[in-house]
N, C-alpha and C positions, 0 to 999 in steps of 0.2 A: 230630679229626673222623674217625668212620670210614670205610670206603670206600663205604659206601651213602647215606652221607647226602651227603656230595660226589655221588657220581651223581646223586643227588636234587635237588641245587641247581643242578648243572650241567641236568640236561632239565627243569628248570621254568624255566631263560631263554627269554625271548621267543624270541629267535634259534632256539634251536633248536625248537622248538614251531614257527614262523614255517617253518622250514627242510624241518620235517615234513612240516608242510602243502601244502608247495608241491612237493616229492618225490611226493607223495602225486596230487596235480594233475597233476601233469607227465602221472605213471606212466598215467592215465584219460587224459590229451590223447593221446599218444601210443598208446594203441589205437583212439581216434577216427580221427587221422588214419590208422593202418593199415586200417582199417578202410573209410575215404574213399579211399584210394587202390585198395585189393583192389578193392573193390566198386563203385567210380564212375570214376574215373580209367582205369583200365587197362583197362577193358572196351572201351568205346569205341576208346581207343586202340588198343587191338587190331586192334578190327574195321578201323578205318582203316588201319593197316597190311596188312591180309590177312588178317584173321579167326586172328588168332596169340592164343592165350592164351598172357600172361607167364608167368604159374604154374609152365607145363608147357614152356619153352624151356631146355634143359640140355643139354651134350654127351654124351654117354654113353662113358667111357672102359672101362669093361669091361661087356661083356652080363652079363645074367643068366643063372646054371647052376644047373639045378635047381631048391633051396630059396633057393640064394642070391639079394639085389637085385642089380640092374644098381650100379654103381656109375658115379655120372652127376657133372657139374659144373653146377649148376644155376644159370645166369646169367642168368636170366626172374627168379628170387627178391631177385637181388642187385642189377638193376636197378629195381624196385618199394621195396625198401630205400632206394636214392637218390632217389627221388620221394618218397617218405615223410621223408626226410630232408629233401630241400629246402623242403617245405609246413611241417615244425616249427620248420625254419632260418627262414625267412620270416616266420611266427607271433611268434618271438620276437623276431625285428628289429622286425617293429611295433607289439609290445609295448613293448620297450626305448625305440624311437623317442617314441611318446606318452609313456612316463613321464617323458624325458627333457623334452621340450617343457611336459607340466605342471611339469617341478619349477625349469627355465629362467623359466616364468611365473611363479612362487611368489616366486623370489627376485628379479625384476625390480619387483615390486608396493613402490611407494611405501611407505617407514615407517610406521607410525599415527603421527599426533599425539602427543603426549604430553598424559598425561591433565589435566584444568583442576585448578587448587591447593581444596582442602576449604575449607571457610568457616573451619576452624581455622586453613590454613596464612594463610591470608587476613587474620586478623586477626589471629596471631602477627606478621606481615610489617608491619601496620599500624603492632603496638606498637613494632617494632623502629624504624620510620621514625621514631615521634613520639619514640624515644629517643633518638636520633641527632640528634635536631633542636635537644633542652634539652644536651645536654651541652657544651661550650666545646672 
């Protein structure tokens, strides 16, 4: 088998297609929630603190010269990161949480029945009784 046709077999499994998709998800949730936190979260929060934009909270460990940037330690951005982080941590506990509890109820669900015998098995079942009955 050559080597494309193995890759071929390997990304046509579900798993990975499945795995795609959800990569794929993730990558758009996680601009949401950045997104949710830039623009709703932290505003507010700001203003509550003292009218502070996160954004623009950084140390500044060398001025700016000339053409050069200041060279800053930007700790407004890395705490925005951890709120962003905790909303997709949380997202995914209660995600994991519900699946968990559906798939808990799935396998607590009583067996079916078993299905009723065919009118064949039924009268196979007959003949065997009334043979069991002539033989000595």
């Amino acid at each position: 088998m050559s080597i494309v046709q193995e890759f071929k077999a390997f990304a046509m499994r579900g798993n990975v297609i499945d795995m795609a998709v959800g990569i794929i998800i993730g990558a758009a949730f996680g601009k949401v929630v950045s997104s949710f936190v830039a623009n709703v979260v932290m505003p507010p929060l700001g203003l509550l603190i003292g009218g502070v934009d996160f954004a623009d909270l950084a140390i500044v460990l060398k001025e700016a010269e000339g053409e050069l940037a200041a060279v800053t330690l930007g700790y407004g951005a890395f705490i925005q990161s951890i709120v962003d982080f905790l909303i997709i941590a949380a997202a995914i506990f209660i995600a994991i949480k519900v699946m968990n509890s559906l798939k808990r109820k799935e396998e607590e669900a009583p067996p079916a029945a078993p299905p009723a015998p065919s009118n064949e098995e039924l009268l196979l079942t007959e003949i065997r009784d009334l043979l069991k009955q002539r033989t000595p």
